[in-house]
ZADO-1210 file (C-alpha; in nm, 4 decimals, padded with zeros to 6 digits):
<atoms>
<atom x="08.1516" y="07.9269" z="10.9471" code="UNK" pos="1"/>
<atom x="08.3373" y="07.6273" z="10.9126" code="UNK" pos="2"/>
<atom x="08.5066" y="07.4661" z="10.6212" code="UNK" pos="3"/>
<atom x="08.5103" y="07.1442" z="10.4303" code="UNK" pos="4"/>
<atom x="08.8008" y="07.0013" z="10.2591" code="UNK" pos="5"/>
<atom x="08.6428" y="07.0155" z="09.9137" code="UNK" pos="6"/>
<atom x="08.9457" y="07.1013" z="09.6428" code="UNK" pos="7"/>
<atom x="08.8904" y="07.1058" z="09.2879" code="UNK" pos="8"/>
<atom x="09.2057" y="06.9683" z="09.1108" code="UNK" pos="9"/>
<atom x="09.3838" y="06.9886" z="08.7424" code="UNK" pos="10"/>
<atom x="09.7064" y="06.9943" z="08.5523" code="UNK" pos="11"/>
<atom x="09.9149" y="06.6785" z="08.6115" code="UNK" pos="12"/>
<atom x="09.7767" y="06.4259" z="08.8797" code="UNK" pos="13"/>
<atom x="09.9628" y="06.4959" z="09.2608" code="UNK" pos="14"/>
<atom x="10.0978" y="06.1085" z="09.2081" code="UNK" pos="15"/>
<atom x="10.2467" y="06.1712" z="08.9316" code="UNK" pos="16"/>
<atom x="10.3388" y="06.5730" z="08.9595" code="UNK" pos="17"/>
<atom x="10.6885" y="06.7152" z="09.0666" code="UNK" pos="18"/>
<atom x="10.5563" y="07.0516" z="09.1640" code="UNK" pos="19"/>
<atom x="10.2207" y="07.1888" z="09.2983" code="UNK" pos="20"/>
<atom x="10.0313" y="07.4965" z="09.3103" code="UNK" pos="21"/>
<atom x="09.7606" y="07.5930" z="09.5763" code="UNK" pos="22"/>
<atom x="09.5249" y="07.8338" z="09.4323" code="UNK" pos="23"/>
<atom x="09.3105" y="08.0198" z="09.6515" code="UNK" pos="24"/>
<atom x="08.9997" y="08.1865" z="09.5222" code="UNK" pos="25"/>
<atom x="08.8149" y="08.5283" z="09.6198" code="UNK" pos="26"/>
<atom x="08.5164" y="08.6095" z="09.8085" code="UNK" pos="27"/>
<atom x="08.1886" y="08.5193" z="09.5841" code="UNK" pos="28"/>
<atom x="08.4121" y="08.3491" z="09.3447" code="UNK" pos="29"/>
<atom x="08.4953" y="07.9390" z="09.3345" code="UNK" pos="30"/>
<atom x="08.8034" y="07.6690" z="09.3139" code="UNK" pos="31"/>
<atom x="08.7007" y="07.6321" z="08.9341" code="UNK" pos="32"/>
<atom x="08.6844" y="08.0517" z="08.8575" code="UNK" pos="33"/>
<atom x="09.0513" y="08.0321" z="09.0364" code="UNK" pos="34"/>
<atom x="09.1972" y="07.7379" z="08.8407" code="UNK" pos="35"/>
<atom x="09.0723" y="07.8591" z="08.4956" code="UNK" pos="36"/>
<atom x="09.3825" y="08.1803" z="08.5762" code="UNK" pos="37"/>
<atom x="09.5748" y="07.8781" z="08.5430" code="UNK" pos="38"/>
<atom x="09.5706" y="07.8854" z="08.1534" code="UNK" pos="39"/>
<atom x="09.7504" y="08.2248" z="08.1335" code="UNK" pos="40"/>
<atom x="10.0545" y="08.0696" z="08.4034" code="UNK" pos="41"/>
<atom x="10.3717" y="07.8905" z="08.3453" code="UNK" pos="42"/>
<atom x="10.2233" y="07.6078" z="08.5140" code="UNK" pos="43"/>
<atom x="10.1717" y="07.3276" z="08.2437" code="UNK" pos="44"/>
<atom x="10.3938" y="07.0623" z="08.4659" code="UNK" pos="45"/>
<atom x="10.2405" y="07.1507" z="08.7823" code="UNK" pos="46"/>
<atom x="09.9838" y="06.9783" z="08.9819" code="UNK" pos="47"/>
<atom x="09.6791" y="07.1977" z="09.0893" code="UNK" pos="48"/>
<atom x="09.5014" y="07.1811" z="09.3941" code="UNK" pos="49"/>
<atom x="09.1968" y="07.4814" z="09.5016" code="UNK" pos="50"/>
<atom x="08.9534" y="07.4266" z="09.7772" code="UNK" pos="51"/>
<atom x="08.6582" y="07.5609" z="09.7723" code="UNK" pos="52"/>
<atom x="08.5165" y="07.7691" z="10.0606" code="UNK" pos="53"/>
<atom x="08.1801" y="07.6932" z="10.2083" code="UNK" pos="54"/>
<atom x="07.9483" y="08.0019" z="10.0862" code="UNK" pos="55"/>
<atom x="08.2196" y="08.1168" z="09.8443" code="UNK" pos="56"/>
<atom x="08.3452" y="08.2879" z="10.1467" code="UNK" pos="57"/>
<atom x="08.6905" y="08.2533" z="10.3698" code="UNK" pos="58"/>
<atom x="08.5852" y="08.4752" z="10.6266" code="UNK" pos="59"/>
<atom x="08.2629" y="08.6894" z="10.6598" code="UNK" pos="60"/>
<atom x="08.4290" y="09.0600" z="10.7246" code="UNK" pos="61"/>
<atom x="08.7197" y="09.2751" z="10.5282" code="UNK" pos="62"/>
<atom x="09.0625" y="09.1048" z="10.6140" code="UNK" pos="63"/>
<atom x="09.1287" y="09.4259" z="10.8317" code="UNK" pos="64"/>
<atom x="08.8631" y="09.4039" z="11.0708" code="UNK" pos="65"/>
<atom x="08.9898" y="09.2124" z="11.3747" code="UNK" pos="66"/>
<atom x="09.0668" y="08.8734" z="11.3620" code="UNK" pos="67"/>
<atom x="08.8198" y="08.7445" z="11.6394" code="UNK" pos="68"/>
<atom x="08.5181" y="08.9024" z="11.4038" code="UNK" pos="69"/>
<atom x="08.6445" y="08.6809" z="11.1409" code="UNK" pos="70"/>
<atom x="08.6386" y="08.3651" z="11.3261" code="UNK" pos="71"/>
<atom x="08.6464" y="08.0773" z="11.3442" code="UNK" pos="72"/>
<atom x="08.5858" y="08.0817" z="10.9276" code="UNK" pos="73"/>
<atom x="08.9691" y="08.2213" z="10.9023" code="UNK" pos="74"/>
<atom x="09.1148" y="07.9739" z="11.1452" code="UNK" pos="75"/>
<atom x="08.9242" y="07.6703" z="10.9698" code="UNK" pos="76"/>
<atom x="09.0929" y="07.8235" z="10.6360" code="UNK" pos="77"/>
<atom x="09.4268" y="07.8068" z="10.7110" code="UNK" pos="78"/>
<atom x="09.3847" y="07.4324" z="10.8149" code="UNK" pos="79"/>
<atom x="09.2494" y="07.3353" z="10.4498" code="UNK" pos="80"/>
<atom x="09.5331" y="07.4720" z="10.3000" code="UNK" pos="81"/>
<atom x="09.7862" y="07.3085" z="10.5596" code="UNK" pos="82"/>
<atom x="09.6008" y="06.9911" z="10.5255" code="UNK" pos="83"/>
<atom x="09.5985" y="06.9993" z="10.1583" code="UNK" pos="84"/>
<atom x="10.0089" y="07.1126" z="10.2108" code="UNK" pos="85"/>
<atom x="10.0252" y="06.7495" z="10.4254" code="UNK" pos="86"/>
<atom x="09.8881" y="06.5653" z="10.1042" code="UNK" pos="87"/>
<atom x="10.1176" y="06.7295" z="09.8788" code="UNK" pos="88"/>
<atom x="10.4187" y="06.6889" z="10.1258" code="UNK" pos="89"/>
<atom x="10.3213" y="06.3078" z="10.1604" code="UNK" pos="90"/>
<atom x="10.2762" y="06.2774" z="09.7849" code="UNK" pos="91"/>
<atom x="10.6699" y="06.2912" z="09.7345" code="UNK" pos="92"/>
<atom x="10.6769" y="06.6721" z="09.6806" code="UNK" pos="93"/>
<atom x="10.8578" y="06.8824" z="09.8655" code="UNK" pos="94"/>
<atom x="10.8061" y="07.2533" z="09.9922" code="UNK" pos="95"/>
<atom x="11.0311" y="07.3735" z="09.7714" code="UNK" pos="96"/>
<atom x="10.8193" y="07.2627" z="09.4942" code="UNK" pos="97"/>
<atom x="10.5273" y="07.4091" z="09.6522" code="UNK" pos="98"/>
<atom x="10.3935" y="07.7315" z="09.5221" code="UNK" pos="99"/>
<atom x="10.0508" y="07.9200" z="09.6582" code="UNK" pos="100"/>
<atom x="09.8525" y="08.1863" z="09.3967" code="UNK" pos="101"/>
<atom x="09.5639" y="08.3755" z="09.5736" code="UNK" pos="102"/>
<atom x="09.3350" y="08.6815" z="09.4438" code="UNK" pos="103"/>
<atom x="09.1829" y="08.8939" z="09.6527" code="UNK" pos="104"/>
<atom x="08.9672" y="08.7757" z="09.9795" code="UNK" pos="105"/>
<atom x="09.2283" y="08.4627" z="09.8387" code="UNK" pos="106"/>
<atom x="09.5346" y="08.6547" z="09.8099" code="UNK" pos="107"/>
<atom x="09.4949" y="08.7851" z="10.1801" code="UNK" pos="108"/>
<atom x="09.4568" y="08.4243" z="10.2962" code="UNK" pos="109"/>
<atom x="09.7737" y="08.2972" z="10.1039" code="UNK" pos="110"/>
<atom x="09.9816" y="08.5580" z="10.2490" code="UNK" pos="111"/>
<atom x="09.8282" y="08.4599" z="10.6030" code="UNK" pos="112"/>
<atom x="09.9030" y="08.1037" z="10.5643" code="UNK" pos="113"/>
<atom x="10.2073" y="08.0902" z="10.4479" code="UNK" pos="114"/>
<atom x="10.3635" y="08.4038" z="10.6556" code="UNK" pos="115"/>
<atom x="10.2558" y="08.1641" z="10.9596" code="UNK" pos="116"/>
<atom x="10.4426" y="07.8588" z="10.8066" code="UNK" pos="117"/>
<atom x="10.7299" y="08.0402" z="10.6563" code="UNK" pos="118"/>
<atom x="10.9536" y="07.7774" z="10.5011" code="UNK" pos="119"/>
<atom x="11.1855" y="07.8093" z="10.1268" code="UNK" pos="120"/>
<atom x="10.8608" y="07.7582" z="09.8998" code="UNK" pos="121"/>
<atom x="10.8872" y="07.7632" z="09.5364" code="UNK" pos="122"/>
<atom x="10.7126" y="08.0437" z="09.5364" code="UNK" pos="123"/>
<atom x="10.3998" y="08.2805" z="09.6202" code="UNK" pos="124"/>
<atom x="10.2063" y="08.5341" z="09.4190" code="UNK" pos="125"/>
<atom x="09.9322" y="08.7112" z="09.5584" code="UNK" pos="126"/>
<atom x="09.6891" y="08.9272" z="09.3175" code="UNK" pos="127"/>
<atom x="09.5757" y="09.1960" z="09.5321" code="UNK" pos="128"/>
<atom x="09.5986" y="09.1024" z="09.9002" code="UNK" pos="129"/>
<atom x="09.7769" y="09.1874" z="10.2310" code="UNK" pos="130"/>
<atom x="09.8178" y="09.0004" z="10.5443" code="UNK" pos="131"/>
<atom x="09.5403" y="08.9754" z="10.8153" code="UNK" pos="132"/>
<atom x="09.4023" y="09.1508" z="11.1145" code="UNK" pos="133"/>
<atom x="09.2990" y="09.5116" z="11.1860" code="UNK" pos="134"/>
<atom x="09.6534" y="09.5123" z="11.3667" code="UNK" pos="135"/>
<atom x="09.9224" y="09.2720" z="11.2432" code="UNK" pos="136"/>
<atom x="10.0208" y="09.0359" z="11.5078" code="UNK" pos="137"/>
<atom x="10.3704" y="08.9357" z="11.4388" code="UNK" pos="138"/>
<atom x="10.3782" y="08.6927" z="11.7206" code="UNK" pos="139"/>
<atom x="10.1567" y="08.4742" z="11.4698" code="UNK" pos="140"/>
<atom x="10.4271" y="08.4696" z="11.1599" code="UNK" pos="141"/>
<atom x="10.6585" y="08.2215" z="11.2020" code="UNK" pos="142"/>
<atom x="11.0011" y="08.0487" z="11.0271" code="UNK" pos="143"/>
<atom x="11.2305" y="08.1705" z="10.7205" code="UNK" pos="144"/>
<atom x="11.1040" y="08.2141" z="10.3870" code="UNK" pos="145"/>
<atom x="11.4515" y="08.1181" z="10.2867" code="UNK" pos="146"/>
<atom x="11.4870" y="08.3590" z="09.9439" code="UNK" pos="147"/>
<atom x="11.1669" y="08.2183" z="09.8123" code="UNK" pos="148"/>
<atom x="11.0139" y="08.4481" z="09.5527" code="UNK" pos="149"/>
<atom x="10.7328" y="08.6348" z="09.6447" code="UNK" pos="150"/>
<atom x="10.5113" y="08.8641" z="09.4255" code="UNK" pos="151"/>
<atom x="10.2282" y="09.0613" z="09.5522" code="UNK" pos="152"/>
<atom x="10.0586" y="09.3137" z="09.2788" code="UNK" pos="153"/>
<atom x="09.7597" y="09.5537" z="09.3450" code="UNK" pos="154"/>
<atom x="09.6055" y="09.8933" z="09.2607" code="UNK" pos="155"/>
<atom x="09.6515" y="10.2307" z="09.3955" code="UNK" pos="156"/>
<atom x="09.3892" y="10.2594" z="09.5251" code="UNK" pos="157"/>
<atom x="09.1883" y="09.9510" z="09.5789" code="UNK" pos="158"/>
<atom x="08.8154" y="09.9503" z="09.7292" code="UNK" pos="159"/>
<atom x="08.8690" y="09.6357" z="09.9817" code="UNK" pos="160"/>
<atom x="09.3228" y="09.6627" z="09.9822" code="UNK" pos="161"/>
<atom x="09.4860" y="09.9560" z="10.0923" code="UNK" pos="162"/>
<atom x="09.8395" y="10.0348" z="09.9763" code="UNK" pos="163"/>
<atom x="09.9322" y="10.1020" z="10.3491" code="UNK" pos="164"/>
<atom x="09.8384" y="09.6971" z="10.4428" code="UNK" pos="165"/>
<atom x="10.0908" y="09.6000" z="10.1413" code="UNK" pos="166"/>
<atom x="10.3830" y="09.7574" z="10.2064" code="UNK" pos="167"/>
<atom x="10.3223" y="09.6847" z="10.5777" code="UNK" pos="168"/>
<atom x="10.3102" y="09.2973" z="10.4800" code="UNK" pos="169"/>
<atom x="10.5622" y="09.3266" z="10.2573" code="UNK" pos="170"/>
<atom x="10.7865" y="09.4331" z="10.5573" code="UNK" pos="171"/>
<atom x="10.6821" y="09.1412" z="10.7387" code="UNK" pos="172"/>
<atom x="10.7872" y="08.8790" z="10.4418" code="UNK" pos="173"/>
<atom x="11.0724" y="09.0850" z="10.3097" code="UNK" pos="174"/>
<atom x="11.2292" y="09.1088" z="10.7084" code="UNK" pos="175"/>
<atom x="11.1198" y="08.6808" z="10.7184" code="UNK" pos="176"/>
<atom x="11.4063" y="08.6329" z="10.4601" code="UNK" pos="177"/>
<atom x="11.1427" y="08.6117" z="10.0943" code="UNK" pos="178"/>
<atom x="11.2675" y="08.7458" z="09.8187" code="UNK" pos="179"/>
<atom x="10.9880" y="08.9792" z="09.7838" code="UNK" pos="180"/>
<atom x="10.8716" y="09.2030" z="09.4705" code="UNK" pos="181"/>
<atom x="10.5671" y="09.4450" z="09.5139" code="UNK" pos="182"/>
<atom x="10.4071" y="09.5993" z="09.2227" code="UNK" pos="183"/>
<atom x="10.1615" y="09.8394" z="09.2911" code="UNK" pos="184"/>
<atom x="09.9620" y="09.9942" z="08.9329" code="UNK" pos="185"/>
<atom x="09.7845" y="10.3149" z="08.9492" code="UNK" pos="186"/>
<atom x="09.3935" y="10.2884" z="08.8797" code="UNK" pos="187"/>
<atom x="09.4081" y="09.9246" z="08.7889" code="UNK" pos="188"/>
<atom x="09.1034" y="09.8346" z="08.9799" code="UNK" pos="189"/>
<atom x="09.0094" y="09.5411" z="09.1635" code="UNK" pos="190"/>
<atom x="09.1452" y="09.2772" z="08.9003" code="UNK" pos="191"/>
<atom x="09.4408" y="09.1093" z="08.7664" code="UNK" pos="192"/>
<atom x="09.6250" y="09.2771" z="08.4731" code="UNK" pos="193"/>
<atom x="09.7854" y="09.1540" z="08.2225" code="UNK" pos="194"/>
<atom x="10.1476" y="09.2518" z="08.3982" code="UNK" pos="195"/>
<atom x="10.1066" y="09.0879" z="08.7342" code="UNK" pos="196"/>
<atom x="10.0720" y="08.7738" z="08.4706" code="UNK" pos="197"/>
<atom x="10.3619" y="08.8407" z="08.2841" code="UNK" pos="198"/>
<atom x="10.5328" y="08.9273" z="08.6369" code="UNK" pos="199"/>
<atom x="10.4070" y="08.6231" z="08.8303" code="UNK" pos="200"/>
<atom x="10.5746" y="08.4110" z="08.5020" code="UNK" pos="201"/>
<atom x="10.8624" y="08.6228" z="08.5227" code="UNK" pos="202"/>
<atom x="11.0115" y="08.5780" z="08.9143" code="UNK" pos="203"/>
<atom x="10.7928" y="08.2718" z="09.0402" code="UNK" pos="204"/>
<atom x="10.6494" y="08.0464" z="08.7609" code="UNK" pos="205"/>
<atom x="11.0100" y="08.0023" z="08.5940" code="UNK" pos="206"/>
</atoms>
């Protein structure tokens, strides 16, 4: 499983925009089910940019199954989003005015992505997620987040995202120099509440 670069775009045109937001949808789900969250975000002045995965999938298997099972669909993943990075980057913006959102099968990839190309973003949120692998493999995360705001909610428990894989990945980013706030809500189930919106707004979309 390989991926096109097919992204679904809204909010203020890249040309014209001085920040972007990557939004990466869940398994089953599509670019447009991803970018409608954006009516609830502080994002009105932001350009936004979601790809869409071939089959509504990222990668066939649970993100903690090991890597090589989830191949090369997860590898060919992480390229859209740094290609669609390059266009932002080359559209005037810069990093620091790049922000990722990602739910779910989504949420696991932005972690992934941007733990592997740690720079000072403006920001990350990730609505139920962890990073990847059935072991992490820390020779893969690379950089210094820099003190960029992180915010990764999810529920105790979660069907497809243990608490265990959170707090392990927030480890990871928190040691990487992010400024890093994990919210974890008892029972929620496997959706996005009403808080991690308000908290999202709160520490990243200022």
């Amino acid at each position: 499983m390989t991926h096109q670069k097919n992204i679904v775009t809204a909010g203020v045109p890249l040309a014209q925009a001085k920040k972007a937001l990557i939004m990466i949808h869940g398994r089953g789900a599509s670019a447009q089910d991803i970018i409608s969250l954006a009516g609830y975000l502080n994002v009105g002045d932001y350009a936004l940019l979601a790809p869409q995965a071939s089959g509504h999938t990222w990668y066939p298997y649970s993100f903690m199954a090991p890597v090589a099972q989830n191949e090369p669909g997860l590898s060919s993943a992480i390229e859209v989003i740094n290609s669609i990075v390059d266009d932002v980057l080359k559209a005037g913006i810069p990093a620091s005015n790049i922000y990722f959102m990602g739910f779910s099968q989504g949420a696991c990839l932005t972690l992934e992505y941007v733990t592997r190309h740690a720079q000072p973003y403006g920001g990350v949120v990730a609505f139920t997620g962890g990073l990847i692998g059935a072991e992490l493999n820390l020779a893969n995360y690379h950089g210094d987040f820099g003190g960029s705001p992180v915010f990764i909610g999810s529920s105790d428990p979660d069907m497809h995202v243990p608490v265990t894989r959170v707090r392990e990945s927030e480890a990871v980013i928190k040691k990487m120099g992010a400024d890093i706030t994990v919210k974890i809500y008892p029972g929620m189930g496997h959706t996005v509440s009403q808080d991690e919106v308000e908290t999202a707004n709160r520490l990243v979309f200022k």
